[in-house]
C-alpha positions in Angstrom: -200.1 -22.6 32.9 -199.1 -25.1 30.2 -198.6 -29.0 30.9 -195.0 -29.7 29.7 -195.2 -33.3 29.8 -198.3 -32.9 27.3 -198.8 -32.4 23.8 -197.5 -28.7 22.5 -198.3 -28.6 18.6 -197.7 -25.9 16.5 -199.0 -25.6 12.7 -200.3 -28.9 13.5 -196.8 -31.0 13.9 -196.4 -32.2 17.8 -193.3 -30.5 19.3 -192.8 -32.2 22.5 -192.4 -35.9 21.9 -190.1 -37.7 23.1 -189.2 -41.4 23.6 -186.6 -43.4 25.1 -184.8 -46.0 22.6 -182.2 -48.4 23.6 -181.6 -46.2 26.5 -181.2 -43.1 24.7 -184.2 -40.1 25.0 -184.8 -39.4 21.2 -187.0 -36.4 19.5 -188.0 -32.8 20.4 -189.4 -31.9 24.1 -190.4 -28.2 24.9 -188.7 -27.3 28.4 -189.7 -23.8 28.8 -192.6 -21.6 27.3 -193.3 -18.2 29.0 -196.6 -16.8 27.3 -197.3 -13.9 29.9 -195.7 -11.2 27.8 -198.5 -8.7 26.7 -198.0 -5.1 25.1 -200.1 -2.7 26.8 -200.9 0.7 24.5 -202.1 3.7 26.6 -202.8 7.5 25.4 -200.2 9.2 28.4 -199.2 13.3 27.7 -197.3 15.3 30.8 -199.8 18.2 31.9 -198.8 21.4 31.0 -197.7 23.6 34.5 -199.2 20.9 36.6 -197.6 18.2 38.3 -198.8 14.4 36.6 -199.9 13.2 33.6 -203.1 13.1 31.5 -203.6 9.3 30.3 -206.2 7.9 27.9 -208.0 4.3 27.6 -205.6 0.9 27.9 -205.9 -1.5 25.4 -204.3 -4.9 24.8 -201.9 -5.0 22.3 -199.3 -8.1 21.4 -198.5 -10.8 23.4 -194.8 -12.3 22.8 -194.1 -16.0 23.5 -190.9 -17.8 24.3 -190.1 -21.4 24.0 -187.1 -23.2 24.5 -186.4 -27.3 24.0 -184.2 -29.5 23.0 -183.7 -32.4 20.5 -182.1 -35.6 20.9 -181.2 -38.2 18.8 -179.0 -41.7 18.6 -176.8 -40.0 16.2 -175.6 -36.4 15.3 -176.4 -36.6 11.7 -180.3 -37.6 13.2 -180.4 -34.9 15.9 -179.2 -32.0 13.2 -181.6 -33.8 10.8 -184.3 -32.5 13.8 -182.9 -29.3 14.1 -183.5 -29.0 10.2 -187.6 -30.1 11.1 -187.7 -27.5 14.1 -186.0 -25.0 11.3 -188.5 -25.4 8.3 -191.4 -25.4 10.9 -190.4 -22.1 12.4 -189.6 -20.3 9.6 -190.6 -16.8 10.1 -192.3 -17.0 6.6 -193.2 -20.5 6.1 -197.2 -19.9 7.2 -197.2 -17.4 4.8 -196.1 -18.7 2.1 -198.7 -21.5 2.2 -201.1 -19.7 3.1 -201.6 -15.4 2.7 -204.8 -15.1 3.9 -203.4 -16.2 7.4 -201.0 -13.1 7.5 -198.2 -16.3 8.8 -200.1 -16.5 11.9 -200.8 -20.1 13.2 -202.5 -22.1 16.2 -199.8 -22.8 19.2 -202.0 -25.9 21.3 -201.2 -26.9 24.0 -202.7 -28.6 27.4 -203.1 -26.3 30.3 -202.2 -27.7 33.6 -206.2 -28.1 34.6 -206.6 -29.9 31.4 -207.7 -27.5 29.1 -206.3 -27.3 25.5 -205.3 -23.7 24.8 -204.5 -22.0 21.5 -202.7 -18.9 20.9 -202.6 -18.1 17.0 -199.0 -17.1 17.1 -196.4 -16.3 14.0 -192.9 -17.3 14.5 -189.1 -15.1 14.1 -187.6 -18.0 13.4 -185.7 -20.9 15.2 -182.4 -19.7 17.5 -179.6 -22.4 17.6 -176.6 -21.5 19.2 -173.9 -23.9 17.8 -170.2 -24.0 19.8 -167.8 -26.2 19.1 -167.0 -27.4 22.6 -170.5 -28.5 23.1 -171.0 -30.8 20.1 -167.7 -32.9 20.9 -167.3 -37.1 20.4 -167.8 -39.7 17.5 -170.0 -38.8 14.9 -172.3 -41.6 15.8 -172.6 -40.6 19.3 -175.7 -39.7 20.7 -176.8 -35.9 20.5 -179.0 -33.3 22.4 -179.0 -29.7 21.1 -181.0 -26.8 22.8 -183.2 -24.6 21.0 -185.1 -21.5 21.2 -187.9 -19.7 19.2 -189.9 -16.4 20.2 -193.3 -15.7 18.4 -196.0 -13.1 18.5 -200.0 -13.2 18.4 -201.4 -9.8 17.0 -204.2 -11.2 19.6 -203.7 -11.4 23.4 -206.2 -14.0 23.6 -205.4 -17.3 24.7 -208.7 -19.8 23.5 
């Protein structure tokens, strides 16, 4: 299980920081991550005239991660500026592009709850904001918080 109110990193940049300034909470926590999603591949064929099924070996394929968190910020122009962070750091691509001998696959640390650091080498589909006009209401200096989602995948099942 991972420590929410620890450290989560991913390509290096911390993820779930915030503070509180002049009574405000401002920067990027992580509220959710579900990690337990794990393809399973398995040789199954129906027996012919028989009742059942011949099956084969089972082997590990994918596991699928989903994370979910929001920014804050003192203003909206600051908060969106966050979003635009969060954005360029989960671009499905941006690992990549800086580096193609990593196939866009990079480490996902964080603590688990008995104080282990875990790391899942993970590759991103890309930050999920869903913007609607109701929510982002007031002055345009008024404080901000805007939920976010991303879901990645490790070609590895193994969590280090």
């Amino acid at each position: 299980m991972a420590d929410l109110s620890q450290s989560v990193t991913f390509r290096g940049t911390e993820i779930n920081s915030a503070t509180v300034i002049q009574g405000q909470i401002v920067g990027c926590v992580v509220d959710q991550i579900d990690y337990s999603e794990v393809d399973v591949r398995q040789f199954t064929e129906p027996l012919a005239l028989a009742q059942g099924l011949d099956v084969g070996g089972v082997w590990l394929g994918a596991r699928h991660i989903r994370m979910a968190g929001t920014v804050y910020d003192l203003t909206r122009a600051a908060t969106g500026g966050r979003i635009d962070v969060l954005e360029a750091l989960f671009a499905a691509n941006a690992v990549f592009l800086v580096d193609p001998s990593s196939f866009g696959f990079a480490p996902l640390q964080f603590l688990s709850l008995s104080g282990y650091v875990r790391t899942i080498y993970a590759r991103s589909n890309g930050l999920r904001v869903s913007y609607n006009r109701d929510q982002f209401g007031g002055n345009y200096n008024d404080p901000l918080a805007i939920p976010w989602t991303v879901t990645m995948l490790a070609k590895n099942p193994a969590i280090t």
